[in-house]
C-alpha positions as CSV (number, residue, x, y, z in Angstrom):
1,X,0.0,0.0,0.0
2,X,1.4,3.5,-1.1
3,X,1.2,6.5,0.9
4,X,-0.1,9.6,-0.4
5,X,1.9,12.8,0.5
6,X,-0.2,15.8,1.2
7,X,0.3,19.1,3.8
8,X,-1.6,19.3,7.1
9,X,-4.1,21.4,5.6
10,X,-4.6,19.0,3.0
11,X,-5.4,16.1,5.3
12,X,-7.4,18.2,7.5
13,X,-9.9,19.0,4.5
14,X,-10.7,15.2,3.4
15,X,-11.2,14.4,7.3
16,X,-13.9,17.5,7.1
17,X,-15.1,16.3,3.9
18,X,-15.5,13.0,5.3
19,X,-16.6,14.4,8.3
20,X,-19.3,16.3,5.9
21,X,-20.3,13.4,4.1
22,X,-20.7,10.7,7.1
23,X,-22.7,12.6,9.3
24,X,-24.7,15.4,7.2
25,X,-24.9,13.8,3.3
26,X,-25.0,9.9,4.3
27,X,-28.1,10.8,6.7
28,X,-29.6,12.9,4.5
29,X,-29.8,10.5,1.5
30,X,-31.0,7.9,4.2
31,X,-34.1,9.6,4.8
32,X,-34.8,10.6,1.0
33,X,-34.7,7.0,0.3
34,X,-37.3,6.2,2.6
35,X,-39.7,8.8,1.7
36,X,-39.3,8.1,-2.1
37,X,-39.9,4.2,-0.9
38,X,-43.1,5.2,0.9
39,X,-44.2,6.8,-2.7
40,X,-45.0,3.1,-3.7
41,X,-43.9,0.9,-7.3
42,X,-40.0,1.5,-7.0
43,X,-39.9,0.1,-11.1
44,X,-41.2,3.4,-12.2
45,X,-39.9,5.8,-9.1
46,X,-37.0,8.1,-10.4
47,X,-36.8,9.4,-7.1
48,X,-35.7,6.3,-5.3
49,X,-33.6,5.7,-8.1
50,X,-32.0,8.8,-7.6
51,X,-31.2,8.7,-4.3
52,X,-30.3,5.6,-4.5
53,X,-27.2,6.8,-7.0
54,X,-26.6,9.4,-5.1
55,X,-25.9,7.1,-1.7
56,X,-23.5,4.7,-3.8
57,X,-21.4,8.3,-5.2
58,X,-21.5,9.3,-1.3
59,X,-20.5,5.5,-0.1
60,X,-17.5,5.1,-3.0
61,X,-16.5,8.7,-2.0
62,X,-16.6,8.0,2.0
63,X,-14.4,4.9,1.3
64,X,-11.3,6.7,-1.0
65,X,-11.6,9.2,1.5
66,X,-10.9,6.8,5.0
67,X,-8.2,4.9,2.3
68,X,-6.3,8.2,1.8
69,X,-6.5,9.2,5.1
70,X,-5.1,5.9,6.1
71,X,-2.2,6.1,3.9
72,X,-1.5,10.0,4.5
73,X,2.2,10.5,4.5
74,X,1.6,14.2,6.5
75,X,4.5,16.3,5.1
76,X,5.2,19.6,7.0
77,X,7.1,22.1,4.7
78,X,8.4,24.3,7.5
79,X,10.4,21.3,8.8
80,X,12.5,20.8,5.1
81,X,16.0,22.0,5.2
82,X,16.9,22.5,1.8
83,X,17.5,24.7,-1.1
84,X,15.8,22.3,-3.9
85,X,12.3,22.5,-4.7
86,X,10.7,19.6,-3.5
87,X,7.5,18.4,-2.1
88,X,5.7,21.4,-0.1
89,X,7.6,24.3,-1.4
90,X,6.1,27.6,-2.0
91,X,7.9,28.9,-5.4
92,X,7.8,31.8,-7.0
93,X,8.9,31.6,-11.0
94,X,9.3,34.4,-13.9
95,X,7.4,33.8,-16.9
96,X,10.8,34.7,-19.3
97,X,8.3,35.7,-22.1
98,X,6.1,37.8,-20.3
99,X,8.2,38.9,-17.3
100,X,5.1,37.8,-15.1
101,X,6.1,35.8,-11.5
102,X,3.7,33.4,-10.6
103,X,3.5,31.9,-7.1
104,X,2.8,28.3,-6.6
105,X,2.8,25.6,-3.9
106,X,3.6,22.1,-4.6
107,X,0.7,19.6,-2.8
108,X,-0.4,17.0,-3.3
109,X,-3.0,15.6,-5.9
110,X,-6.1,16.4,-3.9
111,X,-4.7,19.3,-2.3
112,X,-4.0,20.9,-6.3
113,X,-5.9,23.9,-7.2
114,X,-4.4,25.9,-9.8
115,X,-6.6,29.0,-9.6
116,X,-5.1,28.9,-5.7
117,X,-1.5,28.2,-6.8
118,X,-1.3,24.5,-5.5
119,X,0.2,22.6,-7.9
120,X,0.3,18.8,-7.8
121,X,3.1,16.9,-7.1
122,X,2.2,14.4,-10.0
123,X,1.3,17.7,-13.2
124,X,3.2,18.5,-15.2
125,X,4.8,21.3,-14.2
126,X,5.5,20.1,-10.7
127,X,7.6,17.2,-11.8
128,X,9.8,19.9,-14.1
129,X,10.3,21.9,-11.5
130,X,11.3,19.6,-8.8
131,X,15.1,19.4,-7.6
132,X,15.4,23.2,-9.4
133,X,17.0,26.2,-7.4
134,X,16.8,29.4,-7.0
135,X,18.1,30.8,-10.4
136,X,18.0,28.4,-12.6
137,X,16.0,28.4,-15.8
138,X,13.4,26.0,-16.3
139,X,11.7,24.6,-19.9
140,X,8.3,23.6,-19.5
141,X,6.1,21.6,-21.8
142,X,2.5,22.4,-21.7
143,X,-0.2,21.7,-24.7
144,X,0.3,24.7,-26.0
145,X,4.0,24.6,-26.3
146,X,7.0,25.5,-24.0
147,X,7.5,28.1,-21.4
148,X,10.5,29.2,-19.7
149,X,10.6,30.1,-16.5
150,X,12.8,31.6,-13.6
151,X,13.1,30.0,-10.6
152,X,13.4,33.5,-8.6
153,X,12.5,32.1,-4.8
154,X,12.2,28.6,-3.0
155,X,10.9,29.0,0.8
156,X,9.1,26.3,2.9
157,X,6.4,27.9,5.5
């Protein structure tokens, strides 16, 4: 069994998620399958039906959660000691081309939200980036070609 790297704040939002979905969702869709069972002929009743899709989405979702939770490998950033970017470092890079600095974290996969700046560890642009310091000049592929960036700043918060 793998672990799955991810920051506190990472494993603290599946454990509310989970948290969310065992005692507030899982109940809820309980008691909608009841009522749409007292409705009569479950054949022809789209609600049952319904809600009965919805509790195996919210079972399959309650069990990755508890497995990734399981297999968290919790990775605090402010206790790395090194100049490399690796898992949990907050970057900043210059776009060479458009002179723009972007600020990213790396996370990991379920932590990744790119409108937030959380990269994960497994795109693209994570992987190209990892074991590169401060200065260097990094080629990225991305669909629509290749971008060059500056690594201007490594820290780990």
């Amino acid at each position: 069994m793998s672990s799955v790297p991810m920051t506190l704040t990472g494993k603290k939002k599946l454990e509310e998620e989970l948290k969310q979905l065992k005692f507030t969702e899982r109940p809820k869709v309980i008691q909608e399958i009841a009522e749409a069972r007292s409705h009569g002929d479950l054949s022809e009743n789209a609600e049952y039906d319904a809600a009965r899709e919805k509790q195996g989405f919210i079972e399959g979702r309650i069990k990755d959660l508890e497995d990734k939770i399981a297999r968290a490998q919790v990775v605090d950033p402010s206790q790395i000691k090194t100049d490399r970017i690796v898992f949990g470092a907050s970057i900043q890079v210059k776009d060479l081309e458009t002179d723009e600095v972007k600020h990213y974290q790396i996370v990991g996969v379920d932590e990744s939200n790119v409108k937030e700046g959380k990269l994960s560890i497994e795109s693209p642009i994570a992987r190209q980036l990892l074991n590169k310091k401060e200065g260097d000049i990094v080629t990225i592929r991305v669909p629509k070609g290749e971008l060059e960036y500056e690594v201007i700043s490594v820290r780990y918060e």
